[in-house]
C-alpha positions as CSV (number, residue, x, y, z in Angstrom):
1,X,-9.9,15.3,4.2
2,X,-10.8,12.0,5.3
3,X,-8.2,10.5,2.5
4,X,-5.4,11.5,0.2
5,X,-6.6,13.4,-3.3
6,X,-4.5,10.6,-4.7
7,X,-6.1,8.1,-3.1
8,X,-9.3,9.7,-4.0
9,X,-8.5,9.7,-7.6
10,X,-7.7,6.2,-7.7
11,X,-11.4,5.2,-5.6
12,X,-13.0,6.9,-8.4
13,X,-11.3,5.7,-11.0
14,X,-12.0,1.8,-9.8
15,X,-15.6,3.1,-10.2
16,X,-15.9,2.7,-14.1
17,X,-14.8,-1.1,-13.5
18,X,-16.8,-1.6,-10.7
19,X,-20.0,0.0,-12.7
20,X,-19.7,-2.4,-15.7
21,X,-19.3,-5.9,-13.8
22,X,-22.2,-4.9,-11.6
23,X,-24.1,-4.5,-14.8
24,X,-22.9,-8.0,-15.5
25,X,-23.7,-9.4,-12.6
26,X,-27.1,-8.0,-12.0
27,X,-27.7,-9.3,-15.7
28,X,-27.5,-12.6,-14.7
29,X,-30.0,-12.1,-11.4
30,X,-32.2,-10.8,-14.4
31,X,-32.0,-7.6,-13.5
32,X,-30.7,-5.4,-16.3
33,X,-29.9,-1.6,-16.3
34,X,-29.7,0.8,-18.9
35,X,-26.3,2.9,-19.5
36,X,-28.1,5.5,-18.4
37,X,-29.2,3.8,-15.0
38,X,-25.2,2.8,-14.3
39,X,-24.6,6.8,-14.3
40,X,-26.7,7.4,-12.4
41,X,-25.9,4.8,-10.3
42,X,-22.3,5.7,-10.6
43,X,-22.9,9.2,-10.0
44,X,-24.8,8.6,-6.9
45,X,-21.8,6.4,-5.9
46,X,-18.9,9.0,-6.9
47,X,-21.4,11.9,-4.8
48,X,-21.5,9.4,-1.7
49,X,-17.4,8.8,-2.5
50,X,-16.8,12.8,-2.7
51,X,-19.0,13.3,0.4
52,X,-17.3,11.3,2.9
53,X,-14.1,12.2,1.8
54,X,-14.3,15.9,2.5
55,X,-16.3,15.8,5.7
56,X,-13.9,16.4,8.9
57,X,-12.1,13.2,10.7
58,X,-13.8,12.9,13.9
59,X,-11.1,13.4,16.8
60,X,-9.9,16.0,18.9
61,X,-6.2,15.5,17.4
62,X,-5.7,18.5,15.1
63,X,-3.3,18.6,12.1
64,X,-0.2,19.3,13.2
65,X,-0.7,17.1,16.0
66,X,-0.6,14.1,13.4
67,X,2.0,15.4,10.9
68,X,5.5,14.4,12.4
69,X,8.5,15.5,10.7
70,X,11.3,13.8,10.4
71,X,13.6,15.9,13.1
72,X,11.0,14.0,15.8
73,X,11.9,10.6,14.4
């Protein structure tokens, strides 16, 4: 995983805020979506979220080779 599952919880929750201002400031553009248009737009958003974070980290460094305990401090 590309990021913590805590750290994932938390990017998705920030996503209901973030989906209600951009209705507000799309409104005043003149551009106004439905509820129904911000899930999907949210859900598209949450899918592209979900997505990144479970595809492999790039690098040849496996796991344990980044987890240090604290006996090799």
């Amino acid at each position: 995983m590309r990021i913590s599952k805590a750290g994932l919880l938390v990017a998705l929750a920030f996503l209901a805020p973030i989906l209600v201002e951009l209705r507000t400031v799309l409104a005043w553009a003149d551009i106004h979506l439905s509820v129904l248009e911000t899930v999907f737009v949210g859900a598209i958003i949450a899918a592209g979220l979900l997505l990144w974070a479970f595809l492999p980290e790039d690098g040849d460094e496996t796991t344990s080779d980044r987890d240090v305990s604290n006996s090799e401090l």
